[in-house]
N, C-alpha and C positions, 0 to 999 in steps of 0.2 A: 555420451558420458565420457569418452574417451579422446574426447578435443579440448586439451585442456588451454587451448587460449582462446575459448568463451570465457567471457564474465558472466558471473552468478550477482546478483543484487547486495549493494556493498552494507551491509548491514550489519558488519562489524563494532563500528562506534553505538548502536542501539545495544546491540548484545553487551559490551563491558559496561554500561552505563547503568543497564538492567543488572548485571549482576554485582556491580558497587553498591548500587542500590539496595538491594535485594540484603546484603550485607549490613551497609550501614544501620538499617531497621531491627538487623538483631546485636547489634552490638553497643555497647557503652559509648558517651561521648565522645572524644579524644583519641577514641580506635579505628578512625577511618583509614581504609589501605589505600593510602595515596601514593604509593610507589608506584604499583598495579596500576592507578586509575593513571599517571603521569607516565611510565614507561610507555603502555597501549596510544596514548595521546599524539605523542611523537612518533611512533610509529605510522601512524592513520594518517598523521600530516602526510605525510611522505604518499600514502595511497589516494590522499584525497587531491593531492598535484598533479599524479597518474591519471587520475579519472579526468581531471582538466583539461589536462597537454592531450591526451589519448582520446579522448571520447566525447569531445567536442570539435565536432569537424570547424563547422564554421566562424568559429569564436565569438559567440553570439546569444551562451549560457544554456542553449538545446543542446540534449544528449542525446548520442543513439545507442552506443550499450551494445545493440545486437540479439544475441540471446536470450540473455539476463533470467534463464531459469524456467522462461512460460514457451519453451517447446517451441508448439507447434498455435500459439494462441493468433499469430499474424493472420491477415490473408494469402501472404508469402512469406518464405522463407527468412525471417530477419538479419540472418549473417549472408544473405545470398549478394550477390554485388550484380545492383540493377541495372537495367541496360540505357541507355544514354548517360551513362553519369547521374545521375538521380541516386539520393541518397535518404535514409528514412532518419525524422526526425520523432523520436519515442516520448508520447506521457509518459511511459513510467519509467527511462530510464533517467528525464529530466528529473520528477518527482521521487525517485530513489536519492537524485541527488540533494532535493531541496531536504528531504528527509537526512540524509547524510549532514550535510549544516549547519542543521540545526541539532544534531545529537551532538556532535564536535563543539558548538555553542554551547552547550549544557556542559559538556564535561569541563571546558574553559571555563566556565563560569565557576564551577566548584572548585575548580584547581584557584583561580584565583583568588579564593576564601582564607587561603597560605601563603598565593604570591604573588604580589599585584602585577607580575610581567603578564600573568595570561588574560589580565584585562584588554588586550591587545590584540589577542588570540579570539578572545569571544564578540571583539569586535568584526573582525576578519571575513568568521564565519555567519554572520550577520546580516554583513554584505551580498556574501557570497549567496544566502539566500532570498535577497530581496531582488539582487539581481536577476536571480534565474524563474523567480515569480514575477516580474516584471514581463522575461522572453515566452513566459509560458501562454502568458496572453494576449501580448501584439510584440512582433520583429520586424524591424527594415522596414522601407519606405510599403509596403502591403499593407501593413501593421494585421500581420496575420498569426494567431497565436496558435495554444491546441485546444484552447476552450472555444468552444461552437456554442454562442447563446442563443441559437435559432434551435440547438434538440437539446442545449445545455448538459453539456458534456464535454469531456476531455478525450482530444483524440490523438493518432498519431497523423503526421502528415509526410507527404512525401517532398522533398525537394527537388525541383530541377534541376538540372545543369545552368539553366538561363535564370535562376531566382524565382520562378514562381513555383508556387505552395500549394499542393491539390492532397484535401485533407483525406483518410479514410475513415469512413463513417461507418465504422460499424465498433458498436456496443461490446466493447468485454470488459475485463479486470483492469485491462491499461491502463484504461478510464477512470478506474478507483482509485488508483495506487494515491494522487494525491492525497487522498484522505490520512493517508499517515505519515506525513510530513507538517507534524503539532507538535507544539512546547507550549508547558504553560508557565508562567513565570509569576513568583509572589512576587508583591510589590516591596515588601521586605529586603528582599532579596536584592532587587534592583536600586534602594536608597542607598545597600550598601555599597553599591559601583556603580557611583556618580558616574565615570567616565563612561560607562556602556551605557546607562540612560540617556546622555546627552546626545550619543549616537543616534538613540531611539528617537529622539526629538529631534535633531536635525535631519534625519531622512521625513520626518512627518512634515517638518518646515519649509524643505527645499528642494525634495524630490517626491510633492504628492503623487508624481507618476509612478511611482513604484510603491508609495505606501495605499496606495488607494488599491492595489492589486493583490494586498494581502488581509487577512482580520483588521480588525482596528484595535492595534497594540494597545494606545494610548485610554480604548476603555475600560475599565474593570470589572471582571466580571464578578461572581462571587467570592466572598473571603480575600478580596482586596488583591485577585489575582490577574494577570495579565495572556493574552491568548498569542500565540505565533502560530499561524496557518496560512497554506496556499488558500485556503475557503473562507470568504466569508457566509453569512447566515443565510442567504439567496442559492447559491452554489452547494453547499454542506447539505440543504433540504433537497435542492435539485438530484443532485447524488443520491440521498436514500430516496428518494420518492422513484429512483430503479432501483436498487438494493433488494426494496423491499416487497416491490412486487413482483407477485407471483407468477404474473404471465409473462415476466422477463430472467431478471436474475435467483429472484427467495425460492429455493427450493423445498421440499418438506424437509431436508436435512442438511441447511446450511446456503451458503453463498455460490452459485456456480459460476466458472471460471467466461461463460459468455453467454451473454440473453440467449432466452430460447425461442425467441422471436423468429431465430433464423433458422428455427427446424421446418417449418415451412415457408419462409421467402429467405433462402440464403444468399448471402452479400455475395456480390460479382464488381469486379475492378480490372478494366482493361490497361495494359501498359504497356505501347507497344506491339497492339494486333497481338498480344498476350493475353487470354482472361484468366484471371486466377479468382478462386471461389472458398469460399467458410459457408457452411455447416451448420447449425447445431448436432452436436455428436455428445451425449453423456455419458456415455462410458469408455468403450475400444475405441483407440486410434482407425479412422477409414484411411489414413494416407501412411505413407514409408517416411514423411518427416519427419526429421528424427529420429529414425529407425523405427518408427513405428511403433514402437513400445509405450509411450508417453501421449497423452491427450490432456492438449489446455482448450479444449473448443466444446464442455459446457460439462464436467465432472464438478465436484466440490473437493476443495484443496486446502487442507486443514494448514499450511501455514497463513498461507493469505487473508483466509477467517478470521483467524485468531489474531493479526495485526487488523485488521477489519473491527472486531470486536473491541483492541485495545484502543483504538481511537477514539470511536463511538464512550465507550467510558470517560477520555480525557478529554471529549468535546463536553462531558456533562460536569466532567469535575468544574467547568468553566462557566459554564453559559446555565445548570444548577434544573428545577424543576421548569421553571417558566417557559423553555423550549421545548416543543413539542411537537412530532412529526405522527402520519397516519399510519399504522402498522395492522393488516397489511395496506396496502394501498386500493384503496376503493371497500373499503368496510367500513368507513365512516369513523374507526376508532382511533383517538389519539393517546399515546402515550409519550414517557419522557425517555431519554437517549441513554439514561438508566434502563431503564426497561426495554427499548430496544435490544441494547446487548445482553443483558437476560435473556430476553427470548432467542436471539441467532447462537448464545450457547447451549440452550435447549437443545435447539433441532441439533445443532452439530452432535451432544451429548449422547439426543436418540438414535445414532449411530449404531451407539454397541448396546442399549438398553433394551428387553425383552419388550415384544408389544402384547397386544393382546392374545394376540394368536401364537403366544410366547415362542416370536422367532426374532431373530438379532437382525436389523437392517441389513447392517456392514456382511453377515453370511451368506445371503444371499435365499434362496428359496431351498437348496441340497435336500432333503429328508435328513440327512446325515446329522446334521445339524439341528436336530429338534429333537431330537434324541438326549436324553439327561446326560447322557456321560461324553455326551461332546459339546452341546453348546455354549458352555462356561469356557470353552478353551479358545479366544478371541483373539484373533488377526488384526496385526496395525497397518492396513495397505497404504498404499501409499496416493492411492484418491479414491473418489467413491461416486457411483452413476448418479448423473446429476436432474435422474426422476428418481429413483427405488431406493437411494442410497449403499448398493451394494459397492462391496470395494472389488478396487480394479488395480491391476500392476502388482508391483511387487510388495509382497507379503512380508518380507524376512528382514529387509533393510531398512524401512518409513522410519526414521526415529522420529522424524517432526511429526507424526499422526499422533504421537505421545503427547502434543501436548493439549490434547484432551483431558487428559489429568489437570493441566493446570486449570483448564475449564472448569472441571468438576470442584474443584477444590476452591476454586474461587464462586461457584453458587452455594458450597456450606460456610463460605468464612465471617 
């Protein structure tokens, strides 16, 4: 916590965009805070060159990031500097980026609605995400990406010193992160900026190599609207079809940060007469990385979720009832991606909701705690065991376990 040149996951540009947003919906016409949404703009340009020049080693649109907030989720230490020159190429710190992008894309798109210079801008970022969904799925004369369509997944891989790419295969959150790097775009919206449509069409005309590696822009989904994603409809189902199962990721309360496959065959990776090993652990950290405090190796982590969740919504806003995936997996039932994130804010929700045995998940078993004059008085931990749901960590400081509220608030609106 006290190394502060880790980066944390650049999620800046999603946050002011959500909360322009979030604005705009309750205000009058003509009352949008475009100073706010332009100051922040030019600002993040500036962060989002950092992440380029800094965090791409090889110039080649793969990130490594490092840290980026998930602990101890590696099989090794991710800021650790590996032994022959070998250097880790991260799904998610790629797909943080694609996500970055394309929020910088939106917000250029709306600034452009008053100035046509940032039709330039939204161009930029456009790019910047086709290109890195391009490296995501073949690089360099291997053409080796981090999508593995042999267990259809997103991995991280490691680099050599000599160019070759030896992927690790093991299953966690990494692997998801793509999922929330979506935009979706009315078509409305795009008549009114010819010049960024024509973009859209010339990468579809003259680089199908890179548009074939993303949704397909150019079709529409419902309400005459337009889809920007690392996934298309083959990959997006691939993805939930572990999400949602239970004898991997879906826990009884929520998303856990690593299959639990690997509680009994845990992953091993030699490197170097080195083995280093993952776990499934759902709750206490077993190792001192990271001080030991912190466990990303199979807890449920309510920010994660919750952009987890908001995806899964914004795939339906697009792609409407007709899409439809198995929930859980292997019960024969299918529902819509509506309802999907319905039910993953359930479980998350039944966190802090009495059950039958009117005891609160997130408290744990205490006797203390079943007691009328204490159980109403509720802890925001800052993650929660990823079989019982109890919470683990720190109690006092989780502001992001708050946004369970927005959960709940969003299944009465």
């Amino acid at each position: 916590e006290w190394n502060f040149s880790d980066v944390n996951p650049p999620v800046h540009a999603w946050a002011a965009w959500r909360l322009y947003h979030y604005e705009l919906e309750r205000k009058p016409p003509g009352e949008e805070d475009l100073p706010f949404l332009r100051g922040i703009f030019h600002k993040l340009m500036i962060n989002f060159t950092w992440w380029v020049n800094r965090k791409d080693e090889s110039g080649n649109n793969i990130f490594e990031g490092g840290f980026l907030g998930l602990d101890n989720i590696g099989v090794f230490d991710r800021n650790a500097v590996l032994p022959g020159g070998s250097h880790l190429e991260q799904a998610d710190g790629t797909s943080w980026m694609a996500m970055y992008a394309l929020n910088m894309m939106r917000i250029a798109l709306e600034l452009a609605r008053h100035d046509d210079v940032y039709d330039e801008m939204a161009t930029k970022f456009f790019d910047h995400f086709l290109y890195i969904a391009g490296a995501m799925t073949s690089m360099g004369e291997s053409n080796i990406g981090l999508w593995d369509e042999q267990d259809a997944f997103f991995y991280d891989q490691l680099r050599m010193s000599d160019g070759r790419a030896e992927k690790l295969r093991v299953r966690t959150m990494v692997g998801l992160i793509p999922l929330f790097a979506i935009e979706i775009l009315d078509d409305e919206l795009l008549h009114k900026r010819p010049a960024f449509l024509k973009r859209m069409q010339w990468f579809q005309a003259h680089r199908p190599d890179l548009y074939n590696q993303v949704s397909r822009y150019s079709e529409k989904g419902i309400n005459e609207k337009r889809l920007l994603s690392l996934l298309r409809g083959y990959r997006l189902k691939s993805l939930l079809a572990r999400i949602l199962d239970e004898t991997e990721f879906l826990s009884p309360h929520g998303v856990r940060a690593v299959s639990q496959i690997y509680r009994d065959h845990p992953y091993t990776f030699t490197l170097d007469h080195t083995t280093f090993t993952l776990t499934y652990t759902p709750a206490e950290s077993t190792s001192d990385m990271f001080g030991g405090n912190s466990n990303w190796r199979g807890p449920v982590w309510m920010p994660v979720n919750y952009l987890i969740i908001e995806s899964i919504n914004r795939f339906y806003d697009y792609f409407g009832d007709g899409f439809t995936v198995e929930y859980p997996v292997n019960s024969g039932r299918q529902i819509t991606l509506k309802a999907v994130a319905h039910e993953l804010s359930n479980r998350l929700i039944s966190l802090f909701t009495l059950d039958s045995d009117g005891k609160r998940p997130v408290l744990g078993q205490h006797p203390k705690y079943r007691d009328p004059h204490f159980r109403d008085y509720i802890l925001f931990y800052e993650y929660f065991d990823g079989d019982n749901g109890r919470g683990v960590g720190a109690s006092h400081q989780t502001g992001w376990t708050g946004l369970v509220a927005a959960l709940i608030n969003g299944k009465y609106e």
